[in-house]
C-alpha positions as CSV (number, residue, x, y, z in Angstrom):
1,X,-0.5,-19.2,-3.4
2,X,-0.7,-18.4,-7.3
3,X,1.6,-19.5,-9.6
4,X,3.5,-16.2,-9.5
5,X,3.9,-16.4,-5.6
6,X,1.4,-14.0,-4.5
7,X,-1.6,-15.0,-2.6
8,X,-4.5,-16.5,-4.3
9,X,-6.7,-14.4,-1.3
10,X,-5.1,-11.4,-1.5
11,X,-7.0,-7.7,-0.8
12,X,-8.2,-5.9,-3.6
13,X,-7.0,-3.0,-5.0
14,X,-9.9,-1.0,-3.8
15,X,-9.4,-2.7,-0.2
16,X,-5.4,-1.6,-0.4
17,X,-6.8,2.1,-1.8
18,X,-9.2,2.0,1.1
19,X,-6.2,1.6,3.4
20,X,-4.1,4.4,1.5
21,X,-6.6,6.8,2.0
22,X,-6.8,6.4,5.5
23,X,-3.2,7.4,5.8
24,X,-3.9,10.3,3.6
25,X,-5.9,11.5,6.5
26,X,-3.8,12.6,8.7
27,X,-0.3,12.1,6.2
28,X,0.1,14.4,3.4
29,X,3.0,12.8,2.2
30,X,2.2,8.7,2.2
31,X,4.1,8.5,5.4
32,X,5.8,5.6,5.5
33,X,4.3,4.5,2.3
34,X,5.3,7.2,0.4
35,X,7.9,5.3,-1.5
36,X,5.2,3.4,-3.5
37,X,2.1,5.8,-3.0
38,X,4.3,9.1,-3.8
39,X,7.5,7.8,-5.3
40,X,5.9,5.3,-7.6
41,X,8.4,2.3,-6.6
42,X,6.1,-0.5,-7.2
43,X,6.9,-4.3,-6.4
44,X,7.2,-6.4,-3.2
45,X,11.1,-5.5,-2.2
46,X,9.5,-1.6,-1.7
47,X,6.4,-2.7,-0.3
48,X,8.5,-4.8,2.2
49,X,10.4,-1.9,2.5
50,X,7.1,0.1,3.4
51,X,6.2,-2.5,6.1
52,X,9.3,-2.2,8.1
53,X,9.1,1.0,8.3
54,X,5.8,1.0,9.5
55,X,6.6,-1.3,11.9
56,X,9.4,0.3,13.1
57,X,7.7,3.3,13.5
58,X,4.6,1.9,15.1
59,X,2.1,3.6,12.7
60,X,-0.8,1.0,13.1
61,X,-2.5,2.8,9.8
62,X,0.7,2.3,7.6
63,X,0.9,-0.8,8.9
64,X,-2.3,-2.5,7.7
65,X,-2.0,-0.5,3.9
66,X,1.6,-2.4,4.0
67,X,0.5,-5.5,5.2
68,X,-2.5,-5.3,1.8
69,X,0.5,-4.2,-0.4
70,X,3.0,-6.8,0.0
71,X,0.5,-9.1,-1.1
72,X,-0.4,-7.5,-4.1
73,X,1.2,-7.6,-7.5
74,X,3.2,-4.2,-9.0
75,X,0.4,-3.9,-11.3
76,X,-2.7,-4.3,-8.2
77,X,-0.3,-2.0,-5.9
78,X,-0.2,0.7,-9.2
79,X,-3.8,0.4,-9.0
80,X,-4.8,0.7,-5.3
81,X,-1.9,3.9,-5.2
82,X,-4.3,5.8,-8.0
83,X,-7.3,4.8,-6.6
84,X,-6.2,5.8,-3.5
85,X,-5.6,9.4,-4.9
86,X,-8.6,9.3,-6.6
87,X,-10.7,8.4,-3.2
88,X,-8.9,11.3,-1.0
89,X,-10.0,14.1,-3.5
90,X,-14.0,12.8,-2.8
């Protein structure tokens, strides 16, 4: 754990964009991620917010992209949402 209480081992962004993508698939809309990929709503509180709904919904996709987010700084999260966008237009 850093300093600034994020994991030292955390994915990358371009693992977390990876992840993204892959619900960009099938999801057009960020499914249950859409309120960091779409909305821009970066920070742990949302991505937390991301992850329980992606439990809750049993989306095993959303799940794993949550799971890299909530790990991941406002700034990495930023990141790994426009690389994401920038990977789904390849």
């Amino acid at each position: 754990m850093t300093r600034s209480g994020y994991p030292a081992d955390r994915p990358s962004a371009r693992a977390a964009a990876e992840l993204i993508a892959k619900v960009y698939e099938t999801e057009l809309a960020g499914c249950c991620l859409h309120v960091l990929t779409d909305d821009g709503n970066y920070g742990r509180y949302f991505a937390e917010s991301c992850l329980t709904t992606a439990r809750a919904e049993g989306h095993a996709d959303c799940i794993a992209a949550a799971e890299a987010l909530v790990q991941q700084t406002p700034t990495q999260q930023a990141k790994a949402c426009a690389l994401a966008r920038m990977l789904n237009r390849e």
